[in-house]
C-alpha positions as CSV (number, residue, x, y, z in Angstrom):
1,X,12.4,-17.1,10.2
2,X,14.5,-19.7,9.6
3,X,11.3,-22.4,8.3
4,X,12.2,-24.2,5.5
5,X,8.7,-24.4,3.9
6,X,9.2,-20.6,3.4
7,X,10.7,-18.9,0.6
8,X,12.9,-16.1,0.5
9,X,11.5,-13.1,-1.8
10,X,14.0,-11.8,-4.2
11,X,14.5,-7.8,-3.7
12,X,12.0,-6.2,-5.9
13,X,9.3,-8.3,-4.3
14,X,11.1,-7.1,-0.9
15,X,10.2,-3.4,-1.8
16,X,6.9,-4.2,-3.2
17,X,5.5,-6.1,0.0
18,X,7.6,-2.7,1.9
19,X,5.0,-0.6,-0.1
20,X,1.9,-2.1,0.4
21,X,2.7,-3.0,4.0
22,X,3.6,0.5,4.6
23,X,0.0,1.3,3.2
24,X,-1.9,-0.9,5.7
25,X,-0.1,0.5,8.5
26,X,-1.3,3.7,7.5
27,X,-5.0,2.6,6.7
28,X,-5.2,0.5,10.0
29,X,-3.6,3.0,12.2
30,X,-5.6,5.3,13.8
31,X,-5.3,8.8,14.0
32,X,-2.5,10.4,16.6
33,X,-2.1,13.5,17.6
34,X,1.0,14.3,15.3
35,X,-1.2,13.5,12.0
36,X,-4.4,14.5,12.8
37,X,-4.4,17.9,11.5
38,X,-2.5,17.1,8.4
39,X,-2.9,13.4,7.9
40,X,0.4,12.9,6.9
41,X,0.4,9.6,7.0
42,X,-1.7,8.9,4.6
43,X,-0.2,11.2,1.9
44,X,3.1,9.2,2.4
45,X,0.6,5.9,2.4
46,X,-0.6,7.5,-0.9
47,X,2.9,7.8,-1.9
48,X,3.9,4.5,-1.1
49,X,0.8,2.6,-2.9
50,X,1.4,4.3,-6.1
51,X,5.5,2.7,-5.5
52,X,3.4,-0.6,-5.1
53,X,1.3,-0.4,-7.6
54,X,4.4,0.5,-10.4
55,X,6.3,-2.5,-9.3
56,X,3.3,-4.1,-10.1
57,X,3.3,-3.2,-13.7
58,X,6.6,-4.4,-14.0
59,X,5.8,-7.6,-13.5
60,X,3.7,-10.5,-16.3
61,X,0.3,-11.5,-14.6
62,X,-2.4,-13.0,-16.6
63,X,-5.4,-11.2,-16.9
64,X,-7.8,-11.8,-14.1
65,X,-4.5,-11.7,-11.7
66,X,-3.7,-7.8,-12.9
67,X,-7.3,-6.9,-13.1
68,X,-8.0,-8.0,-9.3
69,X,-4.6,-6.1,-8.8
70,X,-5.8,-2.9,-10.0
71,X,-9.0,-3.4,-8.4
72,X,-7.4,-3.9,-4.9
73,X,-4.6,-0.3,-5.6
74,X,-7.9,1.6,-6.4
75,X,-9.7,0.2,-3.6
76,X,-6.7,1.2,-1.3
77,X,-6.3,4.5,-2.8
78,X,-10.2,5.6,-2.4
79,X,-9.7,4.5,1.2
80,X,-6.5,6.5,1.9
81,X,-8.5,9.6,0.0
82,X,-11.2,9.2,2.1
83,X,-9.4,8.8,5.3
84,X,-7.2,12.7,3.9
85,X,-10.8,14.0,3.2
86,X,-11.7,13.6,6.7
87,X,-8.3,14.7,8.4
88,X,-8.8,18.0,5.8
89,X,-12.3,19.0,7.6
């Protein structure tokens, strides 16, 4: 950790990264035995991408930048529905 090329995120983009990183450990885990009948990782993933994606409006991006942004939370969240659709049957 200590490479010098690399930068050191300030807090809020600390929590941010947290989020979304906490929402592809959900989407690329699969499915245990403690979650499979309630799939409750992936309300808590939901939970955390909606934290994501309200950091996100906090923050200035030009147009294309926040409309690829969106795209990817929506993306994300369709997948995390799917995955609690299928955990619900």
């Amino acid at each position: 950790m200590n490479d010098p090329e690399k930068l050191e995120p300030d807090a809020p983009t600390k929590e941010r990264l947290s989020n979304l990183a906490q929402v592809g450990k959900a989407l690329n885990d699969t499915y245990s035995d403690d979650n499979i009948e309630t799939g409750d990782d992936f309300y808590v993933a939901l939970d955390y991408l909606e934290k994501f994606k309200a950091g996100l409006d906090k923050l200035k991006m030009d147009e294309p930048t926040k409309k690829g942004m969106d795209d990817l939370v929506d993306y994300l969240r369709k997948k995390i529905n799917r995955r609690i659709g299928y955990v619900g049957k």
